[in-house]
KEKE-3310 file (N, C-alpha, C; in steps of 0.2 Angstrom, whole numbers, plus 5000, padded with zeros to 4 digits):
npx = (5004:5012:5018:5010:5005:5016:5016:5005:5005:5016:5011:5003:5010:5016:5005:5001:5013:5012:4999:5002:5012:5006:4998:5006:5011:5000:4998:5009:5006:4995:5001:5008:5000:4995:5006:5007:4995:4998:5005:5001:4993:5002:5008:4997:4995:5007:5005:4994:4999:5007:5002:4991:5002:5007:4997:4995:5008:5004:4994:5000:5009:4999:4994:5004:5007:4999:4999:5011:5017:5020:5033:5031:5042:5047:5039:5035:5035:5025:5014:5017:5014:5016:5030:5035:5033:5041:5053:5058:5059:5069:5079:5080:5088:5098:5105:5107:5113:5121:5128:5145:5151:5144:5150:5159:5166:5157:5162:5171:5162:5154:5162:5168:5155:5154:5165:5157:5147:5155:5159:5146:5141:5153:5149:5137:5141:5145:5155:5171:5175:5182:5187:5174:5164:5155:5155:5139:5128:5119:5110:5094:5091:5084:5087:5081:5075:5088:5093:5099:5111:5115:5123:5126:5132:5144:5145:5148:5137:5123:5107:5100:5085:5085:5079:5070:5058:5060:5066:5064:5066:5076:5083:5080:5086:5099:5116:5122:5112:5100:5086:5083:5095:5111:5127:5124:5113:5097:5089:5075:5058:5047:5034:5038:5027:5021:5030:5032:5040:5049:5063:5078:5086:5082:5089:5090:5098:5102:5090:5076:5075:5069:5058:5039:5031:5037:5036:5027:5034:5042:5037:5031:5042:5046:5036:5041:5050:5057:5053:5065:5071:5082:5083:5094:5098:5104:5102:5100:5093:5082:5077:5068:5064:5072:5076:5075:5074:5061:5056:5054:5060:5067:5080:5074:5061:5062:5067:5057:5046:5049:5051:5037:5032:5039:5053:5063:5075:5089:5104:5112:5114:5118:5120:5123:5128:5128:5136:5138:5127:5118:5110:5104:5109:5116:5110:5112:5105:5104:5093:5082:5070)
npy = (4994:5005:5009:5010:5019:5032:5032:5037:5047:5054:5055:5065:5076:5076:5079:5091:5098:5098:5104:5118:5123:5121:5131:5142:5141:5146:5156:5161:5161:5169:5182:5181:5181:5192:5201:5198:5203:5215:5218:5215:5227:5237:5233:5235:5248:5253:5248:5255:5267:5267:5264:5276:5283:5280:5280:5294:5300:5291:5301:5313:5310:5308:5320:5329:5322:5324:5336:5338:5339:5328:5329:5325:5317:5309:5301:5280:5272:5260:5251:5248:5245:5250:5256:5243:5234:5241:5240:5227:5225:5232:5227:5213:5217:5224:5212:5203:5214:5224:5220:5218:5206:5197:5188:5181:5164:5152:5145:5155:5165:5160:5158:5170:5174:5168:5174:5186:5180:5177:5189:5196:5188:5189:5201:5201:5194:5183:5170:5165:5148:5139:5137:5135:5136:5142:5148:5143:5146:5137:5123:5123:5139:5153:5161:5175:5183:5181:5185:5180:5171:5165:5169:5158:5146:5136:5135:5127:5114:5120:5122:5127:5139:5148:5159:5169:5181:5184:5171:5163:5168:5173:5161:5159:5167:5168:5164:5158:5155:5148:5133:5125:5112:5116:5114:5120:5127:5127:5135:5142:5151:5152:5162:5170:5171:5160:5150:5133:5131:5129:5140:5140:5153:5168:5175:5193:5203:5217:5218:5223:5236:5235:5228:5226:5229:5234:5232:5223:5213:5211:5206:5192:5186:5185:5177:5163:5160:5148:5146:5153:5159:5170:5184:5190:5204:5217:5231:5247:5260:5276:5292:5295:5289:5278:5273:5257:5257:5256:5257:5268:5272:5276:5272:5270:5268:5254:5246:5249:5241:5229:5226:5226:5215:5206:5204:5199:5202:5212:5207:5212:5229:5240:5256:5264:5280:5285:5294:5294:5295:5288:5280:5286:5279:5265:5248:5237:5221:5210:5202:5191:5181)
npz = (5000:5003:4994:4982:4987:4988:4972:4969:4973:4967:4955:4956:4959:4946:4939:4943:4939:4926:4925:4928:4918:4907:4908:4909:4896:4890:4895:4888:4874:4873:4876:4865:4854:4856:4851:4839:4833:4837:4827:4814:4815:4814:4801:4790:4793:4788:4774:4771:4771:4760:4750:4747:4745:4731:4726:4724:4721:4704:4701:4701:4690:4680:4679:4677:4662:4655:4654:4646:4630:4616:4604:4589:4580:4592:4597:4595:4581:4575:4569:4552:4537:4524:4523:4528:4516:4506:4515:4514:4501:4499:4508:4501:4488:4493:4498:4487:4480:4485:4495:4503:4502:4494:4482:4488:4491:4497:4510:4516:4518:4526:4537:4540:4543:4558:4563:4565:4573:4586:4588:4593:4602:4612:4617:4622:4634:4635:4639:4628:4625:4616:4599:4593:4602:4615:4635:4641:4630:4623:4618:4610:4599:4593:4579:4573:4561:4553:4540:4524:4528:4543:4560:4566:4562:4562:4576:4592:4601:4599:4594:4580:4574:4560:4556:4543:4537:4521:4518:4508:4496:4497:4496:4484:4475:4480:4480:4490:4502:4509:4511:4524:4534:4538:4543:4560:4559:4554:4540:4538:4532:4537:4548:4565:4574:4569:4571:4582:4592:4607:4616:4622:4620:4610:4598:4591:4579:4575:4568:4574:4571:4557:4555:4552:4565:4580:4592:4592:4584:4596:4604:4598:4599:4612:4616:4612:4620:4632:4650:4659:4650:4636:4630:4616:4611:4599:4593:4582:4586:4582:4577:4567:4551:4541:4525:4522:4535:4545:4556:4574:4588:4605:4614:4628:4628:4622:4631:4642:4633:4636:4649:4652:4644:4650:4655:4666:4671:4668:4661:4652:4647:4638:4630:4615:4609:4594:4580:4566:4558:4553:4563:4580:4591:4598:4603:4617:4623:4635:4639:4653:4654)
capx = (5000:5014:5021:5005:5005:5020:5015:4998:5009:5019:5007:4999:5014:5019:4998:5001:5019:5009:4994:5006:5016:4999:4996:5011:5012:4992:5000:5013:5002:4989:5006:5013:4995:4994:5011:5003:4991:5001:5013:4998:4991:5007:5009:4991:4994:5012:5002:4989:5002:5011:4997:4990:5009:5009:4991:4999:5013:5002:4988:5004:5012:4994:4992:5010:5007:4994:5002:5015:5016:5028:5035:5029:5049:5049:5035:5038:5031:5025:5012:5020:5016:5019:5035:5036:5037:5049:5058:5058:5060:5077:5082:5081:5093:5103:5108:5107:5117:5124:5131:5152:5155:5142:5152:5163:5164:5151:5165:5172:5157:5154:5172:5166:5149:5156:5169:5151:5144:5160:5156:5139:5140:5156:5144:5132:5142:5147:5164:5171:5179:5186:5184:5168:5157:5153:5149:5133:5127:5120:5102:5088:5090:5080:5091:5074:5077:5095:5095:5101:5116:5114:5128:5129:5131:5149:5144:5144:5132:5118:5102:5097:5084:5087:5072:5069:5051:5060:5072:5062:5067:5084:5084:5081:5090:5106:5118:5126:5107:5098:5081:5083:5100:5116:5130:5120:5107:5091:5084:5066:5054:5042:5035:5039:5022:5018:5034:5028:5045:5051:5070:5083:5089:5081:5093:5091:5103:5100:5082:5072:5069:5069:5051:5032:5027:5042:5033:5024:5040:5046:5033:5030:5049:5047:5032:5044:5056:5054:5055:5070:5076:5083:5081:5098:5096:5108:5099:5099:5087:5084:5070:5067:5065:5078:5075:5075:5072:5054:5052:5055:5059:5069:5081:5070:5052:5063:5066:5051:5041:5053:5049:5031:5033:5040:5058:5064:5082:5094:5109:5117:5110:5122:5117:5130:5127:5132:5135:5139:5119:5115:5104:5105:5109:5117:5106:5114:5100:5103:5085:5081:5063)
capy = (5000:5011:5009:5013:5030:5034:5033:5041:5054:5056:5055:5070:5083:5079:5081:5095:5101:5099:5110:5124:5121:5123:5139:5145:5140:5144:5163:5163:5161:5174:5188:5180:5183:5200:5204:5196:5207:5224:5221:5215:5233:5241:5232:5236:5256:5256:5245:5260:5273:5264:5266:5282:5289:5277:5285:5303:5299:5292:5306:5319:5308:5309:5326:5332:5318:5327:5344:5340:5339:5326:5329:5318:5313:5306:5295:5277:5270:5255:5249:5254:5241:5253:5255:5236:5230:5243:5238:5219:5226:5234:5220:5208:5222:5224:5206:5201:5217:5229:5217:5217:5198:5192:5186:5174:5157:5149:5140:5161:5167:5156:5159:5177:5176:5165:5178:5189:5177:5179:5197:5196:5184:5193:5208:5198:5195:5176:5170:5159:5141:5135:5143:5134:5134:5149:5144:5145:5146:5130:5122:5128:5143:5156:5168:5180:5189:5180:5186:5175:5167:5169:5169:5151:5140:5133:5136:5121:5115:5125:5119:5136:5139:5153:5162:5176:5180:5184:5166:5160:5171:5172:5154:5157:5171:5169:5157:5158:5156:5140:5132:5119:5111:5118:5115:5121:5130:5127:5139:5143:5156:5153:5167:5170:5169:5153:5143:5131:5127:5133:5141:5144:5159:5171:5180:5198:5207:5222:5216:5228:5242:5235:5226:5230:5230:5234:5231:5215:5207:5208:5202:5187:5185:5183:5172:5157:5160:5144:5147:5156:5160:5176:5188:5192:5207:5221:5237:5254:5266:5283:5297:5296:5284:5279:5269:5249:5256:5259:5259:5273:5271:5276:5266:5270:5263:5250:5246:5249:5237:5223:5227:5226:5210:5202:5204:5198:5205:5214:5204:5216:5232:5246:5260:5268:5288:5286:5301:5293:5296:5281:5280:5289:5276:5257:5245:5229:5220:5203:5200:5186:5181)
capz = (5000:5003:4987:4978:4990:4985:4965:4969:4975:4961:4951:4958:4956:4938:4934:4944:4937:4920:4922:4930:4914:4901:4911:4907:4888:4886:4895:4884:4867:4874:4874:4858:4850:4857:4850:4832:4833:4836:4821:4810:4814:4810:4794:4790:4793:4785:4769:4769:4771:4754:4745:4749:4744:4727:4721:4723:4713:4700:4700:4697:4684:4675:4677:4673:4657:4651:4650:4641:4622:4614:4598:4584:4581:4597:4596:4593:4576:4574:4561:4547:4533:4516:4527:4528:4512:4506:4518:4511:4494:4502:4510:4495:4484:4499:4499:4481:4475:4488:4500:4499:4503:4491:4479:4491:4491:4504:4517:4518:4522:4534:4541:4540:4550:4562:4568:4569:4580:4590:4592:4595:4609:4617:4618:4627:4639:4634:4638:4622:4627:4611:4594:4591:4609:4621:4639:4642:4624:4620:4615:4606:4599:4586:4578:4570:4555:4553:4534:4520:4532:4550:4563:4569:4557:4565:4584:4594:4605:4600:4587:4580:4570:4557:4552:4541:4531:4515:4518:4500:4490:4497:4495:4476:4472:4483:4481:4499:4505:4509:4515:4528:4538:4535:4550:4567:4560:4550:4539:4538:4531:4544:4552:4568:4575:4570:4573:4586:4597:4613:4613:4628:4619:4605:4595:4586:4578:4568:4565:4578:4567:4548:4556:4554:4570:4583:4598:4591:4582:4601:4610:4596:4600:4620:4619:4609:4626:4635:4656:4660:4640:4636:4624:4616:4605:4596:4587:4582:4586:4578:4581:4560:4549:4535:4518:4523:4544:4545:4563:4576:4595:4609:4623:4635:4625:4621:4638:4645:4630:4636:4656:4647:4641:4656:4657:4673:4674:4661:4663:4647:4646:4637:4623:4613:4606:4586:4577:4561:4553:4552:4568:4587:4594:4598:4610:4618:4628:4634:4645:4655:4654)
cpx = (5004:5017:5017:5002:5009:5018:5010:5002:5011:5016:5002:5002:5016:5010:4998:5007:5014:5005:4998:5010:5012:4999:4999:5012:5006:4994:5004:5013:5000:4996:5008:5007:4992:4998:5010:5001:4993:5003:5005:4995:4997:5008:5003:4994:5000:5008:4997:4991:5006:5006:4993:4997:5010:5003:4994:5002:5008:4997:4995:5008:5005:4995:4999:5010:5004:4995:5008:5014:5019:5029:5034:5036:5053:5045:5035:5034:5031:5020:5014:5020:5016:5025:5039:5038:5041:5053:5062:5061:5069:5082:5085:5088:5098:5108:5111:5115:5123:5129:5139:5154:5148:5145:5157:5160:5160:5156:5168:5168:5154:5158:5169:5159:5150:5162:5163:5148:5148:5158:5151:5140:5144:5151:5140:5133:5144:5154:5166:5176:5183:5184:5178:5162:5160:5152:5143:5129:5127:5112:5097:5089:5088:5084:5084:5079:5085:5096:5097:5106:5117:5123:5131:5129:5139:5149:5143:5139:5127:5115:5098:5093:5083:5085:5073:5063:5053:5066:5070:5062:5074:5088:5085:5083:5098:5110:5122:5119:5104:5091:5083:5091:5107:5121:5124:5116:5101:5086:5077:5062:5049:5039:5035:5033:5018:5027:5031:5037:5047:5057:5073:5085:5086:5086:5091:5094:5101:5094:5075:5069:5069:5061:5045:5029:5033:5042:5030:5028:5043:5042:5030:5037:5049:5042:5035:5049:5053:5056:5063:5074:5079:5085:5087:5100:5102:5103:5101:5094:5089:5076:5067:5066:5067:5074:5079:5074:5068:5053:5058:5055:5064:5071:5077:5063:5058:5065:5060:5045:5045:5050:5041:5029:5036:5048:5059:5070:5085:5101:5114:5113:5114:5116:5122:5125:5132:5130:5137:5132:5117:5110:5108:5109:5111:5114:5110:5110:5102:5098:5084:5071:5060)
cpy = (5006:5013:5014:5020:5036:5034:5035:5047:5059:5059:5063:5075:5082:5079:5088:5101:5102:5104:5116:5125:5123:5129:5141:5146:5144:5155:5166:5168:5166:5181:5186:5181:5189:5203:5204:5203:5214:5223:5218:5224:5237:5240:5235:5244:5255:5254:5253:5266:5273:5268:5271:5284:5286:5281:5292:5304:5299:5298:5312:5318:5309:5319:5327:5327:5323:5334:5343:5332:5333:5326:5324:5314:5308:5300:5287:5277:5263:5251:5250:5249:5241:5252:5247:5233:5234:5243:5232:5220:5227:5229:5214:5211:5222:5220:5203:5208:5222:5223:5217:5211:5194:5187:5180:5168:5155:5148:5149:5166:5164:5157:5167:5179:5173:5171:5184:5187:5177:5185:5197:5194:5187:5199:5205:5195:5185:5174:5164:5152:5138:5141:5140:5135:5140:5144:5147:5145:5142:5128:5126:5135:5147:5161:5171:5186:5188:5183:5180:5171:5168:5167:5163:5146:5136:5134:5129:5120:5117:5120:5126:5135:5145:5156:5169:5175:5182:5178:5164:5162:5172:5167:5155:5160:5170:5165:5154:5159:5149:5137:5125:5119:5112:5120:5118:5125:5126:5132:5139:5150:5158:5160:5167:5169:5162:5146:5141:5129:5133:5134:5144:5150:5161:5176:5186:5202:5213:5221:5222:5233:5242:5231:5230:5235:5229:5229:5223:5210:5207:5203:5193:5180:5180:5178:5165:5156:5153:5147:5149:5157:5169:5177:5189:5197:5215:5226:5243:5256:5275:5286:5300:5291:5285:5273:5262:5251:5261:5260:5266:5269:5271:5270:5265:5266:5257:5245:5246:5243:5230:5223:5224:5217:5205:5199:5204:5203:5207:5212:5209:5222:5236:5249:5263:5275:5287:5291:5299:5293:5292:5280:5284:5284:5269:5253:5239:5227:5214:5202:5194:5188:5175)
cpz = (5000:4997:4981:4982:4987:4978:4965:4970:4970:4955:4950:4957:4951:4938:4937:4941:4928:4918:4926:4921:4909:4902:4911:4900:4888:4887:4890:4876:4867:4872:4866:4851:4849:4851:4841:4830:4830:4828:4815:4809:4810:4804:4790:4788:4786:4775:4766:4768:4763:4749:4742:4742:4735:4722:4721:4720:4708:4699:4698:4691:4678:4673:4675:4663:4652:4649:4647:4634:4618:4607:4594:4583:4586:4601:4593:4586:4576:4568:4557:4540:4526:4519:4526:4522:4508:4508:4516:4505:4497:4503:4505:4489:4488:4497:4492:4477:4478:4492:4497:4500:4498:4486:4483:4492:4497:4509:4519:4520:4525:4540:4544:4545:4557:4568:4568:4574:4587:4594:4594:4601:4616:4618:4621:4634:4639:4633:4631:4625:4625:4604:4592:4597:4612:4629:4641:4637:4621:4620:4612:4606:4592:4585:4572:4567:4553:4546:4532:4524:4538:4554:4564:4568:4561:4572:4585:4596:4605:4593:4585:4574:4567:4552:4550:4535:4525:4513:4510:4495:4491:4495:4486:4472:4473:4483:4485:4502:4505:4512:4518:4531:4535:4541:4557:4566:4554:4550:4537:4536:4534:4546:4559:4574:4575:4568:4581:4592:4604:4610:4622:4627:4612:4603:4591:4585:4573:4566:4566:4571:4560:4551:4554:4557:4576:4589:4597:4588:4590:4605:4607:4598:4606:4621:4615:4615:4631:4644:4657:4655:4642:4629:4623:4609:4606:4593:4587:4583:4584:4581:4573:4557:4544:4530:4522:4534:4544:4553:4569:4584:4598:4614:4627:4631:4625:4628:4644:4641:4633:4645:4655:4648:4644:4658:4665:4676:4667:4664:4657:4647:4645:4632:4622:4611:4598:4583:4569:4554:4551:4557:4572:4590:4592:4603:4611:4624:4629:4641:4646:4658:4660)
residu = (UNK:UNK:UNK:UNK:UNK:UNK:UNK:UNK:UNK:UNK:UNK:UNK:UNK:UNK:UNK:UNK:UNK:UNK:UNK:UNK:UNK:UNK:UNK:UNK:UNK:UNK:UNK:UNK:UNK:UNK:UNK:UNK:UNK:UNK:UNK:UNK:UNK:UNK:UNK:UNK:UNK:UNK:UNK:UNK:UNK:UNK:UNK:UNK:UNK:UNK:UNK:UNK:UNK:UNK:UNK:UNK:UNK:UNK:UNK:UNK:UNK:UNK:UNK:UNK:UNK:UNK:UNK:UNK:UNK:UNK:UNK:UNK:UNK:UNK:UNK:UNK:UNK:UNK:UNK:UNK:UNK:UNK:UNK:UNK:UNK:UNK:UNK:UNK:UNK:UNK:UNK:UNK:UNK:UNK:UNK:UNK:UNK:UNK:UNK:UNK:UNK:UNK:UNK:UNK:UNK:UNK:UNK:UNK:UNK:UNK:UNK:UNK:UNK:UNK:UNK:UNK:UNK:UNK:UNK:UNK:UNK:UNK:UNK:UNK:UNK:UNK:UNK:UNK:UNK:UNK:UNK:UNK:UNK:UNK:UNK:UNK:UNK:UNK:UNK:UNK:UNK:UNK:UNK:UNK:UNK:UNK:UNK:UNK:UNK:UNK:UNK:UNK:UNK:UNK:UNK:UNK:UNK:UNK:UNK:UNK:UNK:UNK:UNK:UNK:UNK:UNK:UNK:UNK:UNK:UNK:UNK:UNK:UNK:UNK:UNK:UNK:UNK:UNK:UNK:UNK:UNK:UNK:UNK:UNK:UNK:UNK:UNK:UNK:UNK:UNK:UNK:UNK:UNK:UNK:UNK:UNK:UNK:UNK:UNK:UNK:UNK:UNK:UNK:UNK:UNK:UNK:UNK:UNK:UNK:UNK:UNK:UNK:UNK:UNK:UNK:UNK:UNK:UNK:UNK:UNK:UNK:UNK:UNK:UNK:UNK:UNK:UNK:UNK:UNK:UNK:UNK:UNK:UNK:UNK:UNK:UNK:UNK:UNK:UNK:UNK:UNK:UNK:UNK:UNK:UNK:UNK:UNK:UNK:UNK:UNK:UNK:UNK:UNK:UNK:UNK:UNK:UNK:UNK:UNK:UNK:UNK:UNK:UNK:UNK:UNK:UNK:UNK:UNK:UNK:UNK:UNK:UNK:UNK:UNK:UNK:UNK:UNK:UNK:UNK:UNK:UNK:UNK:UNK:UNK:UNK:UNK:UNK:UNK:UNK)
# end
C-alpha cells in the first residue's frame, strides 16, 4: 500500500507540474497573440500609408502627362506596313546586290559570320571556350530575322533555328542562301508567330527596326522563350525613319516594352550615342525572361 501511496503521490505533482506548465504556455500564446496582433496593425497602417503615397505619385504623373506635348519625332512608330514591304523590297537588293562579301565562296562566308557570331555573343556578355562553343550558349536557339546566312552555322552545342520572312526568295535568288539544315542551323521562312517550338535563347541582331510592327515582332519573340530563356538582341534606334528602317523608337520605349513584356532582369543592358547618321543610337539587351 505504501508503494502505491508513493505513485499516487507522484502522480499527483507531475499532473500538477503539467497544468502549471499549460498555464504558462496557454499565457505565453495569449502575449505571443497579442504581439501578432500589434505588428499586423502596423503592417496594415504602413500598407495604407504605401498606398496612399503610390496614388499621389500616380495622379501627378497623369496630370503632369497630360500637359506635356511630345514631339511627333519622338514617338515610337510602329504599324507601318507601306514602310514594311519597302523595307523587304530593300532587303532583297541589299543582299542580292549591295552586300560586299556576296560574291565569296560559301566556306568564307561562313568563316566570315562565324567571327560575327564571336562578336555578337562577346557583347552579350558570353565567355568563348574554344573557337567553336561559348559557355553558356548552348540548346535551342531562334536567331529571328537571321538574313540570308545567320551567325551560327559553326557554333557548337547549339540547334538554332534561322528564320527570316523573306528566307524563300533568298533561297532562290542567293547562292550563299539555303532552305533547311546547314551546319548548326536550320533555315526557315516561317513566320515568327507561327513557329511552334520553345527556345533557351532568341537572338536579334540588327532586326528591331527593319520590322512591321516593333513592339509585336518583340513580344512574338518573347512568347517562343521557354522558362528562364533570354532575349539576346543588338539594334539601332533613331528618332526618323531611314529607307529599309521603317520603325521609330527610343532606349528607354525600348526598355520599357521589354519590362512590358515580362523581362525579369537585364543581365546586358548598354546603349552607345552614334554620330555617324545612320541611327542615334546602339542598343545591347541581353534580358532574361
Amino acid at each position: 500500500m505504501r508503494r502505491l501511496d508513493m505513485i499516487s503521490e507522484q502522480n499527483a505533482k507531475l499532473s500538477s507540474a503539467l497544468q502549471a506548465q499549460a498555464k504558462s504556455h496557454a499565457a505565453d500564446m495569449r502575449l505571443l497573440k497579442q504581439e501578432v496582433d500589434r505588428k499586423i496593425v502596423a503592417v496594415n497602417k504602413l500598407r495604407d500609408e504605401f498606398e496612399s503615397k503610390i496614388a499621389s505619385v500616380i495622379e501627378r504623373i497623369e496630370a503632369t502627362s497630360a500637359s506635356v506635348s511630345v514631339p511627333a519625332s519622338a514617338q515610337p512608330v510602329t504599324a507601318n506596313p507601306d514602310g514594311w514591304d519597302a523595307s523587304q523590297s530593300y532587303e532583297l537588293v541589299f543582299w542580292r546586290e549591295h552586300w560586299p562579301y556576296r560574291d565569296l565562296p560559301l566556306t568564307e562566308l561562313q568563316t566570315m559570320r562565324h567571327g560575327d557570331a564571336v562578336w555578337f555573343l562577346k557583347q552579350m556578355g558570353f565567355a568563348q571556350t574554344s573557337e567553336m562553343s561559348f559557355d553558356g550558349f548552348q540548346g535551342k536557339v531562334l536567331e529571328a530575322g537571321s538574313g540570308p546566312i545567320g551567325f551560327f552555322e559553326l557554333i557548337d552545342n547549339v540547334d538554332v533555328t534561322a528564320q527570316d520572312t523573306l528566307m524563300d526568295l533568298y533561297a532562290e535568288h542567293l547562292p550563299y542562301s539555303t532552305i533547311g539544315k546547314r551546319g548548326s542551323a536550320t533555315y526557315t521562312g516561317t513566320p515568327v508567330p507561327q513557329l511552334q517550338e520553345r527556345f533557351k535563347y532568341v537572338v536579334c541582331s540588327n532586326v528591331l527596326d527593319h520590322t512591321a510592327d516593333w513592339i509585336e515582332f518583340l513580344r512574338d519573340c518573347c512568347a517562343l522563350l521557354e522558362p528562364g530563356g533570354e532575349l539576346l538582341l543588338v539594334t539601332d534606334s533613331r528618332g526618323v525613319p531611314m529607307e529599309g528602317h521603317t520603325q521609330v523608337f527610343s532606349p528607354q520605349q525600348l526598355r520599357m516594352v521589354l519590362k512590358i513584356l515580362g523581362a525579369k532582369s537585364f543581365l546586358i543592358d548598354r546603349t552607345e550615342a552614334v554620330t555617324d547618321g545612320h541611327c542615334d543610337f546602339r542598343n545591347y539587351v541581353r534580358a532574361a525572361f
